[in-house]
N, C-alpha and C positions, 0 to 999 in steps of 0.2 A: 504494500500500500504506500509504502515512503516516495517511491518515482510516482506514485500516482497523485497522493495528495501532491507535491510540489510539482507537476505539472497544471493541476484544478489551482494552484496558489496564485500559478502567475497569471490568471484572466484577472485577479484581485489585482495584485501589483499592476497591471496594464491600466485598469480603470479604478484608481485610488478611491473616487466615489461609491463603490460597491460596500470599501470598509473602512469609511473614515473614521472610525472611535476604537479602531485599532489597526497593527503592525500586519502584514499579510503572513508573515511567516510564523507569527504565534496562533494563527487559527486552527482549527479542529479540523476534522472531515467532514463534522455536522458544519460547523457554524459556516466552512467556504460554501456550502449550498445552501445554508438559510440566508446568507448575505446577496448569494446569486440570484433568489427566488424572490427577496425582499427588494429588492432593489436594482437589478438589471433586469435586463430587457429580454425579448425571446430569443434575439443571438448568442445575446451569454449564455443564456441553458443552454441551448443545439453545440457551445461549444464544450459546455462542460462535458454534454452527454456525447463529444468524441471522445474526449479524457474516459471517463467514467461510465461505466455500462448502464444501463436503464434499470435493469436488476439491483443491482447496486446502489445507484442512484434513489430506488425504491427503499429499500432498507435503510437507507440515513436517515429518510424523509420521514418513513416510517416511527424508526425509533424516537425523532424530537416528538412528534406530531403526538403519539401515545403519551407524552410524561405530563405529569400534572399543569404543568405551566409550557406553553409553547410561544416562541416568539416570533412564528409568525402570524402576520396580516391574516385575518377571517379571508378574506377575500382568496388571498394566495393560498392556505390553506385549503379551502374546497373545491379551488379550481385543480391543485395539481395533486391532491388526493382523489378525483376523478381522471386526472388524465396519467398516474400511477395505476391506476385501477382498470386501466384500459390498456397500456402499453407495457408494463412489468409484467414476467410471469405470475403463474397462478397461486404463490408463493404469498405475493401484496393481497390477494383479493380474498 
């Protein structure tokens, strides 16, 4: 996961506004895709999910999404828990 996560880091690094209230390189595997999901655009996803498999991608989303406090957006949250639900295997659903 280390070439993977610092691959998915540097869409961060490219556009500093995805994580302004912090360093690119101290993020998680969750937080780089709650930052991408909160705050870029549909390019940033399409480019995370060449880094990062859909499957995979489902399982990060997954696990914030589940904990008592999640921090993303209602919005983004129901949108891309249906479109996890459609494109992840049957693993997400």
């Amino acid at each position: 996961m280390g070439r993977i996560l610092a691959q998915a880091r540097t869409i961060i690094k490219n556009k500093p506004y995805l994580a302004w209230d912090t360093k690119a390189d101290s993020l998680s595997e969750t937080a780089v895709l709650e930052h991408i999901l909160n705050y870029g655009d549909w390019d940033d996803f399409m480019q995370y999910l060449k880094i990062v498999p859909v499957d995979q991608a489902a399982r990060l989303f997954s696990k914030t999404v589940n904990r008592k406090r999640s921090n993303y957006y209602p919005q983004i949250e129901h949108y891309f828990t249906l479109f996890f639900k459609q494109y992840a295997s049957q693993s997400f659903k």
